[in-house]
C-alpha positions in Angstrom: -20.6 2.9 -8.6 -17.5 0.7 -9.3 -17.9 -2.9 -10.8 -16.6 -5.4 -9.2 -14.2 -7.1 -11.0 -14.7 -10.9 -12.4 -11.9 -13.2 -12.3 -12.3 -13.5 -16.1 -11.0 -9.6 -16.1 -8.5 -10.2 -14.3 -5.3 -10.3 -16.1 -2.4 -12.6 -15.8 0.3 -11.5 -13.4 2.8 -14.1 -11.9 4.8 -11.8 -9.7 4.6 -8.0 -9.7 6.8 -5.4 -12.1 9.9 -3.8 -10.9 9.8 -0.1 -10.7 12.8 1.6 -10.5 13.4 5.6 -9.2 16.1 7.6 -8.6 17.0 6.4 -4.7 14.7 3.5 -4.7 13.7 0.0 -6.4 9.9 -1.6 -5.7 10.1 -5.4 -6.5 8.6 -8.2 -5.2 8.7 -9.7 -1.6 11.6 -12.5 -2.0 11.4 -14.8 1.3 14.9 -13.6 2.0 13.0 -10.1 3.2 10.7 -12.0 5.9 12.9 -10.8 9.1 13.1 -7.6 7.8 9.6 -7.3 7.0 8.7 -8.8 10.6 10.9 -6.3 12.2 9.0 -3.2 10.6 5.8 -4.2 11.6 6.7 -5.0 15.4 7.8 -1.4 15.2 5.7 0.9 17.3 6.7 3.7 15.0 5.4 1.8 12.2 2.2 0.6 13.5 1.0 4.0 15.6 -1.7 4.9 13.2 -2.7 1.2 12.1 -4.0 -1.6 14.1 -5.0 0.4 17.3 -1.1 1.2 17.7 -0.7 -2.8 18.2 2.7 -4.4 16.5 2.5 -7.0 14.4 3.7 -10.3 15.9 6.1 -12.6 13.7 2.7 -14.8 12.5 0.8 -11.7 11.4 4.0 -10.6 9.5 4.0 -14.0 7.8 0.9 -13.8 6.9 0.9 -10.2 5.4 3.7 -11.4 3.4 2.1 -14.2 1.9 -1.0 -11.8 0.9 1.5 -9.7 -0.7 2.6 -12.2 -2.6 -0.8 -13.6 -3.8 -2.3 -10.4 -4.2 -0.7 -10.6 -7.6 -2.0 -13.5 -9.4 -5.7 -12.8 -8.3 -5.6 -8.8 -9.1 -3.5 -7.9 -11.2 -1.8 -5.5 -8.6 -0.9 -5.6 -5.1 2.2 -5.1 -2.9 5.8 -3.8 -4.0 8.7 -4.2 -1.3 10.5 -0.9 -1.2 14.7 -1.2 -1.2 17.4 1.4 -0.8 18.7 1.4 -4.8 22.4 2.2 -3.3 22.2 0.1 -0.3 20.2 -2.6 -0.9 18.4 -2.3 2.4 14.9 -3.2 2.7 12.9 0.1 3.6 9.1 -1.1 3.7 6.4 -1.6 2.3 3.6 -0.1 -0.6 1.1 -1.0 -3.4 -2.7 -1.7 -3.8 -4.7 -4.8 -2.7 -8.6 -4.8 -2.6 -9.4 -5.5 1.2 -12.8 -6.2 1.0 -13.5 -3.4 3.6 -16.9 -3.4 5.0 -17.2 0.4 5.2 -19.5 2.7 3.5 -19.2 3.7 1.3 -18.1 0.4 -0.2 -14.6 0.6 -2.1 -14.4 -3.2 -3.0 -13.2 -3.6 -6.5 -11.3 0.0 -5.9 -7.0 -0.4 -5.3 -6.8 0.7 -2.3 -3.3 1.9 -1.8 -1.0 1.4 1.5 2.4 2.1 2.9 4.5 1.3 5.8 8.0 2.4 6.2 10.7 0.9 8.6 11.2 4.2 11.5 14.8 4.7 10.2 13.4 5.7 6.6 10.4 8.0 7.1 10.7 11.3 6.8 13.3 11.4 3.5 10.8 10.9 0.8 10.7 7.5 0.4 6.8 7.0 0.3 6.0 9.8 -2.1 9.0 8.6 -4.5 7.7 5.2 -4.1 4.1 6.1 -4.1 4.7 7.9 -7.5 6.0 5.5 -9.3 3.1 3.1 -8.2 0.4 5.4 -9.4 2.1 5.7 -12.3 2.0 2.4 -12.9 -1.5 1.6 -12.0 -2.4 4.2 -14.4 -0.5 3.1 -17.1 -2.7 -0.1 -17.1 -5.7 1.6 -17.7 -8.1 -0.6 -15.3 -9.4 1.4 -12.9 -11.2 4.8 -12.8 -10.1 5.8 -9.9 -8.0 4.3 -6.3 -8.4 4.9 -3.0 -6.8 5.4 0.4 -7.9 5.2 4.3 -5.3 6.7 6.9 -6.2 7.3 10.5 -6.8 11.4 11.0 -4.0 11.6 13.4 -1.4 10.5 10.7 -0.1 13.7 9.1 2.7 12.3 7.6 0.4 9.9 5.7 -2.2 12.5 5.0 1.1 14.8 3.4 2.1 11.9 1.1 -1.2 11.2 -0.3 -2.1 14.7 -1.1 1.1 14.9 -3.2 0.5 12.1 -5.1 -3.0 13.8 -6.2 -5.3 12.1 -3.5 -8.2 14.4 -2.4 -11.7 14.7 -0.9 -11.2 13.2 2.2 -14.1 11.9 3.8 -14.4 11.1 7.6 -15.9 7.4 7.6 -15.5 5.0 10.7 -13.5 1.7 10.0 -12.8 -0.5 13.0 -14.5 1.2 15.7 -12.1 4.4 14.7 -12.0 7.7 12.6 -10.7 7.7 9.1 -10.1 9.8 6.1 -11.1 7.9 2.8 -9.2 9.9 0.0 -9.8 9.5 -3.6 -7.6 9.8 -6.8 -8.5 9.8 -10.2 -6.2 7.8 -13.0 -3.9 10.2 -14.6 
C-alpha cells in the first residue's frame, strides 16, 4: 500500500519544468492561455468521456486552471499545458495531480495522470508524445513506485494512449456513479 506523502517530503517546486519534444513543448499554464483553456473544456468533443459528457463552463475552467497552477508547490508535480512547438498554439492539457478520489481501491498519494486535448488536435499523436515525455519525467525523480490512471471504458482513444506509454491491468472500479478502468504503471 502507498504512503501518503507528508508535506515535509514534498519537495520545492515554484512552477513546473519545461519539457520539450519533437512537435511539442509542455510548460506551465501562463494566464495568457485562460480563453484557450476555457474553450477546450466547453468542447463536447473534449468532455464526452469526462464529467457525464457535461462542458465545462468558463468558472469551472478558471478553477481548473488555478489547481493547475497550485498543484505544483504542494506536490511536486501536477499539470503541463501542451503547445504546438511550430505554431505556438495552445493544444491542451496533461500531467499528474493527486485527486483525493474516494474509490477503492484508494490511489491517494499515487500521480494520477490526465489529458485533454482541444478536438482539432486529437488523433495526431499529441497525447502519447506529450504523455511520454511526462512519464519520463516523473520517473526521473525517483518519488513514486508507481502512477496511475482512470478513463471511462467507452474512451478508446484514451485507453490506446495509455497502453503505449506502459499503463496496464486495468481494473473495472465505479467512480461517480459510472464504469471506469483504473490502469497502473510502474516507474521506469
Amino acid at each position: 500500500m502507498e504512503r501518503p506523502m507528508t508535506f515535509s517530503a514534498v519537495p520545492p517546486v515554484s512552477s513546473p519544468p519545461v519539457l520539450d519534444t519533437p512537435r511539442l513543448i509542455l510548460e506551465g499554464h501562463p494566464l495568457g492561455d485562460f480563453d484557450a483553456l476555457a474553450t477546450m473544456w466547453a468542447e463536447p468533443g473534449v468532455v464526452a468521456h469526462i464529467f457525464n459528457g457535461t462542458p465545462s463552463t468558463p468558472r469551472d475552467s478558471w478553477m481548473r486552471m488555478l489547481a493547475y497552477r497550485g498543484l505544483w508547490p504542494l506536490l511536486g508535480y501536477g499539470y503541463w499545458a501542451i503547445r504546438e512547438k511550430a505554431s505556438g498554439r495552445y493544444v491542451g492539457d496533461l500531467g499528474f495531480a493527486d485527486f483525493h478520489r474516494n474509490i477503492d481501491p484508494p490511489i491517494r498519494g499515487v500521480p494520477e495522470a490526465g489529458w485533454a486535448l482541444a478536438t482539432w488536435a486529437q488523433g495526431n499523436g499529441y497525447a502519447t508524445e506529450a504523455l511520454a515525455a511526462a512519464l519520463a519525467w516523473l520517473d526521473a525523480q525517483q518519488r513514486f513506485e508507481r502512477s496511475v490512471c482512470l478513463i471511462a471504458p467507452t474512451n478508446v482513444a484514451s485507453i490506446r494512449v495509455a497502453e503505449k506509454a506502459g499503463y496496464g491491468e486495468p481494473r473495472r472500479i465505479r467512480f461517480n456513479d459510472a464504469d471506469s478502468l483504473l490502469f497502473s504503471r510502474k516507474r521506469r
